[in-house]
PDB file of N, H, CA, C and O in Angstrom:
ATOM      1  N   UNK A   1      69.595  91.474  95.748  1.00  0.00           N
ATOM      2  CA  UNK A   1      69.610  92.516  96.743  1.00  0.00           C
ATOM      3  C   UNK A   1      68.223  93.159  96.795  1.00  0.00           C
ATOM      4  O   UNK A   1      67.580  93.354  95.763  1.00  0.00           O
ATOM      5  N   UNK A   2      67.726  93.517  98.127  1.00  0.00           N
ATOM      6  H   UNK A   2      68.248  93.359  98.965  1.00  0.00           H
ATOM      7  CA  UNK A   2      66.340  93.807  97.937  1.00  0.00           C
ATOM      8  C   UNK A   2      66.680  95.752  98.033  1.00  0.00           C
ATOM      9  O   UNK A   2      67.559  96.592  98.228  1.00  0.00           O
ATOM     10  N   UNK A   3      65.146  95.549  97.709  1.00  0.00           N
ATOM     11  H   UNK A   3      64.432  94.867  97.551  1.00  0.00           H
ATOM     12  CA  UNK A   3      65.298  97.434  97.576  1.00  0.00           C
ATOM     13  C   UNK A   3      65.829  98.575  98.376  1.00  0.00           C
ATOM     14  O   UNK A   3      64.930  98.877  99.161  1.00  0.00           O
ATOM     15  N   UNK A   4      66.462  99.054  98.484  1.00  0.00           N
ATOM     16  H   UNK A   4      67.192  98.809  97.846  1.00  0.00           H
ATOM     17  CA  UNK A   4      66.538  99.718  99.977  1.00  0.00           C
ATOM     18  C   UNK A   4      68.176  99.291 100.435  1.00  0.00           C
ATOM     19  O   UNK A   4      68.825 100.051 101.154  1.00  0.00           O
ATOM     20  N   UNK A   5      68.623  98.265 100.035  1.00  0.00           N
ATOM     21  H   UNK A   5      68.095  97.648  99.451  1.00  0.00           H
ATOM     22  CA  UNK A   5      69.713  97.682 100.404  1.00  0.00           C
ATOM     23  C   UNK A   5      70.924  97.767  99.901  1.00  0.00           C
ATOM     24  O   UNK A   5      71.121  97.615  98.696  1.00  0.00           O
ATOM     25  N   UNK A   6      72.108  98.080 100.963  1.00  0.00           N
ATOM     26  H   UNK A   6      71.948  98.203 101.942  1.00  0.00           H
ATOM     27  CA  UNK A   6      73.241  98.371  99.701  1.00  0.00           C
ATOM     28  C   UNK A   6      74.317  97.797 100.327  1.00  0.00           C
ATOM     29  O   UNK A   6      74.208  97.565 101.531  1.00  0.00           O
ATOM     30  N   UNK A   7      75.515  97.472  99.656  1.00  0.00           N
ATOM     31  H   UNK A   7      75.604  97.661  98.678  1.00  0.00           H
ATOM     32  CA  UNK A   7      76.809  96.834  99.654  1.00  0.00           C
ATOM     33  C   UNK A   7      77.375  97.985 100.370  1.00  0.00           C
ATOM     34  O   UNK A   7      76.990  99.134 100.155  1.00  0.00           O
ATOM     35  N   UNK A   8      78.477  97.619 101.397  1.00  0.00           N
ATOM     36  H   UNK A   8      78.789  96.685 101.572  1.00  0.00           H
ATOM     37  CA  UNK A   8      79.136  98.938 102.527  1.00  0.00           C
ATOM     38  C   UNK A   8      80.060  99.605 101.643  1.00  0.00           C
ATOM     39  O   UNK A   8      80.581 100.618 102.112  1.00  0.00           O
ATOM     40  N   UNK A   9      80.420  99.232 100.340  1.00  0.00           N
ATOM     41  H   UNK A   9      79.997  98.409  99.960  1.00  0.00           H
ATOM     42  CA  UNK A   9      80.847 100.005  99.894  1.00  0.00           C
ATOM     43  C   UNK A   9      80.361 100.906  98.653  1.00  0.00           C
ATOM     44  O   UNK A   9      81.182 101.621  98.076  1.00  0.00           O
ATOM     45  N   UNK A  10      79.365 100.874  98.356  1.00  0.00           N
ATOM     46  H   UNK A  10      78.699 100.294  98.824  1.00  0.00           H
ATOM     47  CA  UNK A  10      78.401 101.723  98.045  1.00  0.00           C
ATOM     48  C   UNK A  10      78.165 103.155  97.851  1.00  0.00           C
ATOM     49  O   UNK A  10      77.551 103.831  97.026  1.00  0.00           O
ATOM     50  N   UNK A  11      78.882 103.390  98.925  1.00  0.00           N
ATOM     51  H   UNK A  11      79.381 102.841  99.595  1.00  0.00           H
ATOM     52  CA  UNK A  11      78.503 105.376  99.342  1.00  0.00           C
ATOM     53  C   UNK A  11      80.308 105.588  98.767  1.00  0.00           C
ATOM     54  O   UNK A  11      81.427 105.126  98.991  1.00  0.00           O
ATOM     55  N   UNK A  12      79.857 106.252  98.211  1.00  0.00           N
ATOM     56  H   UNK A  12      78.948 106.627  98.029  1.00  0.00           H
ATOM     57  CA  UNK A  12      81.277 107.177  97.837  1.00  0.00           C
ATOM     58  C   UNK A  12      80.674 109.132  97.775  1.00  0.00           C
ATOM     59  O   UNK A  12      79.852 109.446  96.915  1.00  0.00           O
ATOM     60  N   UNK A  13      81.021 109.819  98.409  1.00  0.00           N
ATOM     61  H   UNK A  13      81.689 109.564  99.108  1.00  0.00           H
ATOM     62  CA  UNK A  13      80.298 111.064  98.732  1.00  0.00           C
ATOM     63  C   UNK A  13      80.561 112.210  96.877  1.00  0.00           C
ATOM     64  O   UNK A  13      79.895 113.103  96.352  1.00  0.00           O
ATOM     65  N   UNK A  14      81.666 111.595  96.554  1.00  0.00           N
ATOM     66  H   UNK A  14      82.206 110.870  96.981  1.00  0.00           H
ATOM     67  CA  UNK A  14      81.910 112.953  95.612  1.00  0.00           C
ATOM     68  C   UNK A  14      81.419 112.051  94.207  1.00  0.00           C
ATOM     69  O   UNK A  14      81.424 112.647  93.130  1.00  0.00           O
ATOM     70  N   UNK A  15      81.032 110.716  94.254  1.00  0.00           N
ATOM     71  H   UNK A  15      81.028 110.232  95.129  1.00  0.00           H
ATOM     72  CA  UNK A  15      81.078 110.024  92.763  1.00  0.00           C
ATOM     73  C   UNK A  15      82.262 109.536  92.650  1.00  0.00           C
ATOM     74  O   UNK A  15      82.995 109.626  93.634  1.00  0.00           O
ATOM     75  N   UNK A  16      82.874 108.758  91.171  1.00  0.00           N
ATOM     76  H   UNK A  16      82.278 108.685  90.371  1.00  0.00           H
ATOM     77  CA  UNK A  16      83.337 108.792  90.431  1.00  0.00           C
ATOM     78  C   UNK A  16      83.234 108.903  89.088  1.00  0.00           C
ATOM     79  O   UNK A  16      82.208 109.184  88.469  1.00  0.00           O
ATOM     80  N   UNK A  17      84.919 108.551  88.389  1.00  0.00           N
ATOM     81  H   UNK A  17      85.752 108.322  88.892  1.00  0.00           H
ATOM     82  CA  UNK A  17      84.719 108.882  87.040  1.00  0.00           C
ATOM     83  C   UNK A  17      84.092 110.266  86.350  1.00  0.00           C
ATOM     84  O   UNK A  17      83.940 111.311  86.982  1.00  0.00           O
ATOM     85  N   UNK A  18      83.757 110.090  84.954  1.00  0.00           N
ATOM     86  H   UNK A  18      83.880 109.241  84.441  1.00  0.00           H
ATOM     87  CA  UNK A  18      83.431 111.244  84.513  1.00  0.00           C
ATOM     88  C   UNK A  18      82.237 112.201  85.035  1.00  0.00           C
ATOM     89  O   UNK A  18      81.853 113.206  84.436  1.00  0.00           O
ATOM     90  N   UNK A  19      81.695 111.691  86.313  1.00  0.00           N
ATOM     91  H   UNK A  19      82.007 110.875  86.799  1.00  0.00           H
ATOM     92  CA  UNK A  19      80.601 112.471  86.555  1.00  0.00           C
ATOM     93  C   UNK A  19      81.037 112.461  88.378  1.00  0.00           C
ATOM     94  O   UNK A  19      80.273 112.288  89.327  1.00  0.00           O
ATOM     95  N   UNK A  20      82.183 112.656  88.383  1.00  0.00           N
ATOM     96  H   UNK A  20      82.803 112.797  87.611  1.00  0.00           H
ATOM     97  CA  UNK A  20      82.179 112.908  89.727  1.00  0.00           C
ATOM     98  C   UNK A  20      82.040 114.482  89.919  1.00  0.00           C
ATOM     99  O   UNK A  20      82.114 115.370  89.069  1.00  0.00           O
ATOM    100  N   UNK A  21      81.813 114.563  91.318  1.00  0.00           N
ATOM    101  H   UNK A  21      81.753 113.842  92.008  1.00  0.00           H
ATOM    102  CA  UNK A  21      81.511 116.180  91.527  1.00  0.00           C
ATOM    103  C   UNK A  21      82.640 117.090  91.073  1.00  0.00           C
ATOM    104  O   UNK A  21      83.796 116.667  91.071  1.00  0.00           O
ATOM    105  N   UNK A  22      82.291 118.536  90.625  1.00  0.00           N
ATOM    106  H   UNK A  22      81.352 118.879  90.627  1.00  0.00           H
ATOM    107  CA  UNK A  22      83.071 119.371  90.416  1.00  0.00           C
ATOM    108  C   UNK A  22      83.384 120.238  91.826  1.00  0.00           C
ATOM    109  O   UNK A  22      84.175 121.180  91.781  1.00  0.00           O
ATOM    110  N   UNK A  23      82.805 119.913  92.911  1.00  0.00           N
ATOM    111  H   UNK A  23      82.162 119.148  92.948  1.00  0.00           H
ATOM    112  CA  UNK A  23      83.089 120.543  93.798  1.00  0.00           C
ATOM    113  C   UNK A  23      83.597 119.716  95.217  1.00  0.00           C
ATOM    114  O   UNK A  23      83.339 119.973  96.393  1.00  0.00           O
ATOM    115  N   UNK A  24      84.149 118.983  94.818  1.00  0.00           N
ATOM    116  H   UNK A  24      84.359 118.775  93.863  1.00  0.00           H
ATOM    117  CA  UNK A  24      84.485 118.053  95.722  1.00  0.00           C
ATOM    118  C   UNK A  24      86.107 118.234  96.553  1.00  0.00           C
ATOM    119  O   UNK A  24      86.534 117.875  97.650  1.00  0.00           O
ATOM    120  N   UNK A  25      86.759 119.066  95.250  1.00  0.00           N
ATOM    121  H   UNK A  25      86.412 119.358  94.359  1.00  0.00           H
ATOM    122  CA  UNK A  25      88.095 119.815  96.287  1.00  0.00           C
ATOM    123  C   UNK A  25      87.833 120.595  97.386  1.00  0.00           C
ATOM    124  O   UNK A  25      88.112 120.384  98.566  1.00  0.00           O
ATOM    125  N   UNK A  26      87.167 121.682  96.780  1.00  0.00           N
ATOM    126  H   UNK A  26      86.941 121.853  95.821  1.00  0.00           H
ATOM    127  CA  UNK A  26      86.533 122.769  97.435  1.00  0.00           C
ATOM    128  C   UNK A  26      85.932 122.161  98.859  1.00  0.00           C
ATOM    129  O   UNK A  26      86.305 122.450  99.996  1.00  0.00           O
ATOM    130  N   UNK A  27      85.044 121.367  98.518  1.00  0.00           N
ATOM    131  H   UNK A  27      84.741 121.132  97.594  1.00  0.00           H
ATOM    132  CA  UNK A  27      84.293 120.788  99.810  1.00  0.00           C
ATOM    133  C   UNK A  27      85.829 120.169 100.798  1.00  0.00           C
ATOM    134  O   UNK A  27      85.774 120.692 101.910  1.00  0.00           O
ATOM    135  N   UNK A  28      86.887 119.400 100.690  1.00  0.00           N
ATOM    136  H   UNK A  28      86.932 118.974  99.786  1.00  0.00           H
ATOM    137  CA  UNK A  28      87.710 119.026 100.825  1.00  0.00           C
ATOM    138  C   UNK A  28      88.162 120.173 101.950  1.00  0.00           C
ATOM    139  O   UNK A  28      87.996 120.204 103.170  1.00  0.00           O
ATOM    140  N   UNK A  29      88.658 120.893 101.235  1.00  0.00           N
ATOM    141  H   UNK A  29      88.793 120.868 100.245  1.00  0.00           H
ATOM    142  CA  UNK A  29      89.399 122.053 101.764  1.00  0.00           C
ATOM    143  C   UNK A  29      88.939 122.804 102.646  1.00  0.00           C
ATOM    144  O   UNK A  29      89.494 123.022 103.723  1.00  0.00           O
ATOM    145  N   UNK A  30      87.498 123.445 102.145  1.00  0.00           N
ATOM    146  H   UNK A  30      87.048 123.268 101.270  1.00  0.00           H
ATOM    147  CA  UNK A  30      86.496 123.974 103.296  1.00  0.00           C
ATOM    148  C   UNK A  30      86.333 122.977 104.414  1.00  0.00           C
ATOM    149  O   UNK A  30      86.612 123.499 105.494  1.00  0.00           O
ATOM    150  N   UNK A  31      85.962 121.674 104.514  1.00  0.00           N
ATOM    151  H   UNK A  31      85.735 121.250 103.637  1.00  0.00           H
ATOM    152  CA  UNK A  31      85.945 120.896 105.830  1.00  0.00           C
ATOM    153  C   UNK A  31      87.363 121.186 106.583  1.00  0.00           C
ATOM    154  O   UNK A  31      87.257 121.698 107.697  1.00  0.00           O
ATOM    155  N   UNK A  32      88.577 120.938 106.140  1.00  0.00           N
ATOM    156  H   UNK A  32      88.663 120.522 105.235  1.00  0.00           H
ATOM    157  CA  UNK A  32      89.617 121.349 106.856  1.00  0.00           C
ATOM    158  C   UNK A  32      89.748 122.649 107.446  1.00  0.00           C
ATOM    159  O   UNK A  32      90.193 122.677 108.593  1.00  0.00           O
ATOM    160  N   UNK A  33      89.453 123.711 106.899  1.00  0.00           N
ATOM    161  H   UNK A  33      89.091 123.688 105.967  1.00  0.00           H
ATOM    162  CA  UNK A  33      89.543 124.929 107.524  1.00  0.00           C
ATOM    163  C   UNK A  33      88.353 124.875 108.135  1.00  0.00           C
ATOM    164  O   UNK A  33      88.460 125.948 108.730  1.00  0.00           O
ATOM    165  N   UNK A  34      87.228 124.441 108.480  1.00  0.00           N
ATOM    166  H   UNK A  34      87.142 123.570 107.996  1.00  0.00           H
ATOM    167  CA  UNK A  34      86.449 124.824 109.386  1.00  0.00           C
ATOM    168  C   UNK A  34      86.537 123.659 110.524  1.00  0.00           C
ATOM    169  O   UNK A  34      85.652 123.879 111.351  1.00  0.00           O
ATOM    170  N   UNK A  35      87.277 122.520 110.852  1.00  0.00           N
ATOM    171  H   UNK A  35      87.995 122.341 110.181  1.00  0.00           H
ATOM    172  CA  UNK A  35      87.935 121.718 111.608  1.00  0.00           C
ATOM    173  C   UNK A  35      88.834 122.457 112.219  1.00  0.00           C
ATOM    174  O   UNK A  35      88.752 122.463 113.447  1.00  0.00           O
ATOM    175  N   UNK A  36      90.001 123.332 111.540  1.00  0.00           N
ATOM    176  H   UNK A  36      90.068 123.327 110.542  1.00  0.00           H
ATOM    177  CA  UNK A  36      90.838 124.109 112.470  1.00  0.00           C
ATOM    178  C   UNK A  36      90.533 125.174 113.031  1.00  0.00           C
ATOM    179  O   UNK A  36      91.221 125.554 113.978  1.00  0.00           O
ATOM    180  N   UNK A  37      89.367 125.969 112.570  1.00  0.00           N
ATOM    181  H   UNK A  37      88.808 125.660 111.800  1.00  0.00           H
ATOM    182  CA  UNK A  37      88.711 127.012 113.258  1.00  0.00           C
ATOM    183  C   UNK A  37      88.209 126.661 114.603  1.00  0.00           C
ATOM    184  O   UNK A  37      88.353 127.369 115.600  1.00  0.00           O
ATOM    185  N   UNK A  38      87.428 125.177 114.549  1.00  0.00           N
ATOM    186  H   UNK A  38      87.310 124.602 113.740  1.00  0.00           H
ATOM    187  CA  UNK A  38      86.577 124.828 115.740  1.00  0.00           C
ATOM    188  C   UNK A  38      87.951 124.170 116.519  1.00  0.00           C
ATOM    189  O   UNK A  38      87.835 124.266 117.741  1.00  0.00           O
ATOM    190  N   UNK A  39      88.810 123.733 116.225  1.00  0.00           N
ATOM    191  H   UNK A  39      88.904 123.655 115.233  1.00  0.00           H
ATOM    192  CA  UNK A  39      89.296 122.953 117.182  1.00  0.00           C
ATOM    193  C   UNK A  39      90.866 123.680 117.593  1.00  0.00           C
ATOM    194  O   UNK A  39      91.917 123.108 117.883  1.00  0.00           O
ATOM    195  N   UNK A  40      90.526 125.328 117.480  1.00  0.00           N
ATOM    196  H   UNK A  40      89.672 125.793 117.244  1.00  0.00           H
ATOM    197  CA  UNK A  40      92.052 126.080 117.567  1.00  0.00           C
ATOM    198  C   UNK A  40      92.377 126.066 118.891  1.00  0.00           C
ATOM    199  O   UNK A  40      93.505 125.944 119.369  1.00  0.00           O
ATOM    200  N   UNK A  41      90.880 126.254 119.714  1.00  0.00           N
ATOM    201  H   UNK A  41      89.964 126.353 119.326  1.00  0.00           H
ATOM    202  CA  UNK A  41      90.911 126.662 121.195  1.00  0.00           C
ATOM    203  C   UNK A  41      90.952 125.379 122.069  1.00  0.00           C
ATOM    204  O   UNK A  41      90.614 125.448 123.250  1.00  0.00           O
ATOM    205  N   UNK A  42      91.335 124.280 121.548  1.00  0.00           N
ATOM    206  H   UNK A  42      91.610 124.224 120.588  1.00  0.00           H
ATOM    207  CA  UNK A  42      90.836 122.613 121.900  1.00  0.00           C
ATOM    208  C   UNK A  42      91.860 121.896 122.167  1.00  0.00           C
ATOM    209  O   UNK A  42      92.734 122.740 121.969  1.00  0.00           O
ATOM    210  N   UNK A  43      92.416 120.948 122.476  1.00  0.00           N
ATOM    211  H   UNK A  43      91.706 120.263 122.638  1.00  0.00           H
ATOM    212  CA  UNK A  43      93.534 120.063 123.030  1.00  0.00           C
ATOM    213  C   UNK A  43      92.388 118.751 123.007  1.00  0.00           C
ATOM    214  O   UNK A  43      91.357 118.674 123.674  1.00  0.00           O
ATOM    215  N   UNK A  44      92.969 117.686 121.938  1.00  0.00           N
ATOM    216  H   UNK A  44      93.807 117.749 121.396  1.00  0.00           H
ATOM    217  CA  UNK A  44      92.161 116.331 121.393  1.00  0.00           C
ATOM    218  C   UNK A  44      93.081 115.228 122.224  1.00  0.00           C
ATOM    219  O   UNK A  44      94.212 114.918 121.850  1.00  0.00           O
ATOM    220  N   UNK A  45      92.406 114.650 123.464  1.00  0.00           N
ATOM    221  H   UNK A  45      91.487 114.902 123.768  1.00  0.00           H
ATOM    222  CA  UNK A  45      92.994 113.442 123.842  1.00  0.00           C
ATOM    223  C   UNK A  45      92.571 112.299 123.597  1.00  0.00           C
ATOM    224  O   UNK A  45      91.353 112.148 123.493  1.00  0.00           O
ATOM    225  N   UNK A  46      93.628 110.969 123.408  1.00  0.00           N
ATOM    226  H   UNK A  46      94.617 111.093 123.493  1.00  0.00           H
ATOM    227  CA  UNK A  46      92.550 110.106 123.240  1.00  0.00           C
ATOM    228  C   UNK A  46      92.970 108.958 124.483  1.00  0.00           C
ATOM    229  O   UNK A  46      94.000 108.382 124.834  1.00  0.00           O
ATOM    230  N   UNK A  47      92.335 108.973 124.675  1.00  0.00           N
ATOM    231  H   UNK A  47      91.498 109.440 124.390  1.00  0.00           H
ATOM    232  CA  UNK A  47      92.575 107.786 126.473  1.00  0.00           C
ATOM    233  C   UNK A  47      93.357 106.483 125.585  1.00  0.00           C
ATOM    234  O   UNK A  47      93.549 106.357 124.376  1.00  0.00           O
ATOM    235  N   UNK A  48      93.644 105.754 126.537  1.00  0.00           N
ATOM    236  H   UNK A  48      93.489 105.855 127.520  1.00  0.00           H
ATOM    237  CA  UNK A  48      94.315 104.250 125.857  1.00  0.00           C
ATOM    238  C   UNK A  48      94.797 104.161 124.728  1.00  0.00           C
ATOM    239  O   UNK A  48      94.841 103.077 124.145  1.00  0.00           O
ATOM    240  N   UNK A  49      95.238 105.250 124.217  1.00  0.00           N
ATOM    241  H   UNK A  49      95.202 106.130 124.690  1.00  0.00           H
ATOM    242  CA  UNK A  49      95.905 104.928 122.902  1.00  0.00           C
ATOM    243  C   UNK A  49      94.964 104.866 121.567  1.00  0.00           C
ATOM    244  O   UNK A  49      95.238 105.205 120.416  1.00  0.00           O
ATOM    245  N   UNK A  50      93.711 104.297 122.132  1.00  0.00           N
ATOM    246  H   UNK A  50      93.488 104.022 123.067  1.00  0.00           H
ATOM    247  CA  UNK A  50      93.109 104.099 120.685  1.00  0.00           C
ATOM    248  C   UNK A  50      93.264 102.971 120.080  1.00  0.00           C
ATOM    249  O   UNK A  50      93.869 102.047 120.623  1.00  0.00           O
ATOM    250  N   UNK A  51      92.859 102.897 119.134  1.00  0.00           N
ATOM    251  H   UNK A  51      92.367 103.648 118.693  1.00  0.00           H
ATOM    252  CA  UNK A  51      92.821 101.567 117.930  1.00  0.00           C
ATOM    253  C   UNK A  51      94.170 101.716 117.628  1.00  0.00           C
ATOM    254  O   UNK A  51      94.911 102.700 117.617  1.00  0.00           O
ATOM    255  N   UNK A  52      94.445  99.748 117.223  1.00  0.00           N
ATOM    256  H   UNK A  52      93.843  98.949 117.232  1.00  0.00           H
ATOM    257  CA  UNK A  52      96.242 100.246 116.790  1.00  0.00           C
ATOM    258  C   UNK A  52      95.971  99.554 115.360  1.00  0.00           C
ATOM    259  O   UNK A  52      96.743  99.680 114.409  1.00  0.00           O
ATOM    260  N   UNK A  53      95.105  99.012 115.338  1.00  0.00           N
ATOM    261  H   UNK A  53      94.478  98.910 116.110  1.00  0.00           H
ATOM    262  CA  UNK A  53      94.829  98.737 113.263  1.00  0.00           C
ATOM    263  C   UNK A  53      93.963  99.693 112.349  1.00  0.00           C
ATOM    264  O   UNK A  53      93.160 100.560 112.694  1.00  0.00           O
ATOM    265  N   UNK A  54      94.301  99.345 111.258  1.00  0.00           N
ATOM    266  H   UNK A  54      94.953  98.641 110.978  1.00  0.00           H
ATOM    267  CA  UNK A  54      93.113 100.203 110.431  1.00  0.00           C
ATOM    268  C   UNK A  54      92.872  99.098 109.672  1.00  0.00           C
ATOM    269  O   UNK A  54      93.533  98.061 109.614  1.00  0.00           O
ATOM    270  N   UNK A  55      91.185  99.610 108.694  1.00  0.00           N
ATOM    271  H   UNK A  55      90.648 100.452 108.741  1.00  0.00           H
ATOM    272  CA  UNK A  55      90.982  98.703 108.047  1.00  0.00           C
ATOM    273  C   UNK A  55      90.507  99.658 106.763  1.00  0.00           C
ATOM    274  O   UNK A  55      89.988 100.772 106.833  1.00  0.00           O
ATOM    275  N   UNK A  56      90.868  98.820 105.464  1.00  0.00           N
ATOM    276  H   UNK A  56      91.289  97.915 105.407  1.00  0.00           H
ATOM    277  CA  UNK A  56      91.312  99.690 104.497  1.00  0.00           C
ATOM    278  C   UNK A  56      90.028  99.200 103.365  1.00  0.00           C
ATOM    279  O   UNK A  56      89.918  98.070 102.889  1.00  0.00           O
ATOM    280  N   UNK A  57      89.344 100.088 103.161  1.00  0.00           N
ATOM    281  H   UNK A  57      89.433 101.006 103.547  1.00  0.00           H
ATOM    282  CA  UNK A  57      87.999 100.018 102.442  1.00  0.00           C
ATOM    283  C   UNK A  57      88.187 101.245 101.212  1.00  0.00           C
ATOM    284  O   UNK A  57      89.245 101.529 100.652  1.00  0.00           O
ATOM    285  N   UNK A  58      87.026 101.784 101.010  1.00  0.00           N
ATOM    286  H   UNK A  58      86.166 101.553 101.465  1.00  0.00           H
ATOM    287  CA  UNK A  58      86.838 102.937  99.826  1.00  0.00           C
ATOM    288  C   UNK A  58      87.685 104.432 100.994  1.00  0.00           C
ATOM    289  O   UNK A  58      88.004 105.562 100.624  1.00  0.00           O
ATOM    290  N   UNK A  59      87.789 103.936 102.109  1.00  0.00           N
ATOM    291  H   UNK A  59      87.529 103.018 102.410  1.00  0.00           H
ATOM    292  CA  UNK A  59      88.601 104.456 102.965  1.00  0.00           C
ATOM    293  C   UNK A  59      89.337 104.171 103.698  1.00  0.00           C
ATOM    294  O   UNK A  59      89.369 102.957 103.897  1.00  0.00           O
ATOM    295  N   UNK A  60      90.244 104.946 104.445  1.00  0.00           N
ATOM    296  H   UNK A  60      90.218 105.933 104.282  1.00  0.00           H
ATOM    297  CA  UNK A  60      90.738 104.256 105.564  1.00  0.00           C
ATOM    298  C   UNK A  60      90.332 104.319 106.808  1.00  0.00           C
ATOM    299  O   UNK A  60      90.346 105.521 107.074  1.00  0.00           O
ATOM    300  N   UNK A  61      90.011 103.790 107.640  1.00  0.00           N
ATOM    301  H   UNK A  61      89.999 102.814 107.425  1.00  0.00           H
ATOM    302  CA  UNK A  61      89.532 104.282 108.833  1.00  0.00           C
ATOM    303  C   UNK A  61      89.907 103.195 110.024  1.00  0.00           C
ATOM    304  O   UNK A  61      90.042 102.078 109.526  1.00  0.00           O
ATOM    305  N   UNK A  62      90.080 103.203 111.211  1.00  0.00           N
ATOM    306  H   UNK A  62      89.970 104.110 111.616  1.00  0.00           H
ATOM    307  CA  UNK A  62      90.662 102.873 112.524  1.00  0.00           C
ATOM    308  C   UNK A  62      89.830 101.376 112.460  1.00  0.00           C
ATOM    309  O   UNK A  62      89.023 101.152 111.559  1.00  0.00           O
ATOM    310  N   UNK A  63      90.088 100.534 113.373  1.00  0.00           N
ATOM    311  H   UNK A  63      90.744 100.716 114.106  1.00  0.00           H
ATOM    312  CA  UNK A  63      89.188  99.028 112.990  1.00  0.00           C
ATOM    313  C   UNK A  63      88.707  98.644 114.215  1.00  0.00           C
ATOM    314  O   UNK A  63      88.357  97.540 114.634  1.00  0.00           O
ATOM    315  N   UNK A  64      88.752  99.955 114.829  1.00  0.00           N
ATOM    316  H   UNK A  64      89.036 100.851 114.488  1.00  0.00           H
ATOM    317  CA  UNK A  64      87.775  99.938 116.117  1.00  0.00           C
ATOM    318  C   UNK A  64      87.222 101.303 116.690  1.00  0.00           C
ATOM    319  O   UNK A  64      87.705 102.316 116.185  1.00  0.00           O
ATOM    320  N   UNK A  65      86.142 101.484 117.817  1.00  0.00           N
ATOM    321  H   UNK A  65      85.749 100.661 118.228  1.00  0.00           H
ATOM    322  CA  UNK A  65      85.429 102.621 118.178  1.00  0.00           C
ATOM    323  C   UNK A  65      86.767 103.823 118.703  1.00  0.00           C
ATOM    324  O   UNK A  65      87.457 103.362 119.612  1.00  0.00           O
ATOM    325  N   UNK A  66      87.141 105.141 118.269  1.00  0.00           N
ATOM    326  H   UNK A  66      86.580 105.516 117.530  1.00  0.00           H
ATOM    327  CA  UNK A  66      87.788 105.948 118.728  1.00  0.00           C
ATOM    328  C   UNK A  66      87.307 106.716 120.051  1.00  0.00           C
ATOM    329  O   UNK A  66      86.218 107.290 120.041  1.00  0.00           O
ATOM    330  N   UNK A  67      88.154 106.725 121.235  1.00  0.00           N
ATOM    331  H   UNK A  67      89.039 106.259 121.244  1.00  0.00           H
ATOM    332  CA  UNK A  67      86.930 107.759 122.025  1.00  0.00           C
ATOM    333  C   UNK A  67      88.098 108.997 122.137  1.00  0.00           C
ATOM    334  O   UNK A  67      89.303 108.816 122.309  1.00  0.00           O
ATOM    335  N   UNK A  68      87.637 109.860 122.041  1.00  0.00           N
ATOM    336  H   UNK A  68      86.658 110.007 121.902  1.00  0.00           H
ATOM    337  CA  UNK A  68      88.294 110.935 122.477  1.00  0.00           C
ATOM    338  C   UNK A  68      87.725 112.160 123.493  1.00  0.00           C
ATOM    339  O   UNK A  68      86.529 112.449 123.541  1.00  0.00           O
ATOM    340  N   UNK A  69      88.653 112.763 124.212  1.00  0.00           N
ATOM    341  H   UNK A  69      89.624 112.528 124.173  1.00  0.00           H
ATOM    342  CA  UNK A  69      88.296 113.680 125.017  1.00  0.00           C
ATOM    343  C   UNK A  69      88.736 115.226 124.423  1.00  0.00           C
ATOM    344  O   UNK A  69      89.647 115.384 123.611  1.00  0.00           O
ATOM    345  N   UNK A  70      88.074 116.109 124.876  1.00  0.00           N
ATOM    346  H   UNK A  70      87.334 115.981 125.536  1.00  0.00           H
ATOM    347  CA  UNK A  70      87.980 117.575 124.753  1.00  0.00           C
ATOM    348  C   UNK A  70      88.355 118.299 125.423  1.00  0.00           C
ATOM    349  O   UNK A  70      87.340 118.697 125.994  1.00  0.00           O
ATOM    350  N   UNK A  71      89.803 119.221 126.116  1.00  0.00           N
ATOM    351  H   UNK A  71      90.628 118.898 125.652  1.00  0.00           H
ATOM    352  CA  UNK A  71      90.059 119.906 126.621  1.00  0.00           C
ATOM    353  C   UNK A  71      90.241 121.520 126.239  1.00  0.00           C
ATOM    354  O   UNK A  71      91.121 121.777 125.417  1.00  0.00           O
ATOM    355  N   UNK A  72      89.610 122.412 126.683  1.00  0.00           N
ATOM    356  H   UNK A  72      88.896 122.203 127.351  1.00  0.00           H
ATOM    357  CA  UNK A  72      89.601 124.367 126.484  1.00  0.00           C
ATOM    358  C   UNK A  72      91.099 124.275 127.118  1.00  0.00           C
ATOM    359  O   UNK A  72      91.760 125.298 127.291  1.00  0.00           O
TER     360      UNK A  72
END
């Protein structure tokens, strides 16, 4: 592997094991409450349904581009 270069699964944000972050609930929790703050006044559509698979890595995430719309 050359320098600079990394395997996609690679990034893990909080660590693991014995040296994973101590603040990684916290961070957890704070992202959620400041997601429902911004999105109280909001209505999230997503046209066509969206992705109907996921693909299951160091996460889970949809196994295609999401688009969504923004309604006040």
């Amino acid at each position: 592997m050359l320098r600079g270069e990394r395997t996609p699964d690679a990034f893990m944000p909080f660590g693991l094991g014995p040296r994973m972050c101590i603040g990684n609930n916290l961070a957890l929790m704070e992202a959620g409450l400041i997601a429902a703050l911004l999105l109280r006044d909001v209505r999230v559509t997503v046209p066509d349904g969206g992705p109907t698979g996921l693909h299951a890595g160091v996460t889970l995430r949809p196994d295609g581009p999401v688009t969504a719309m923004f309604h006040r």
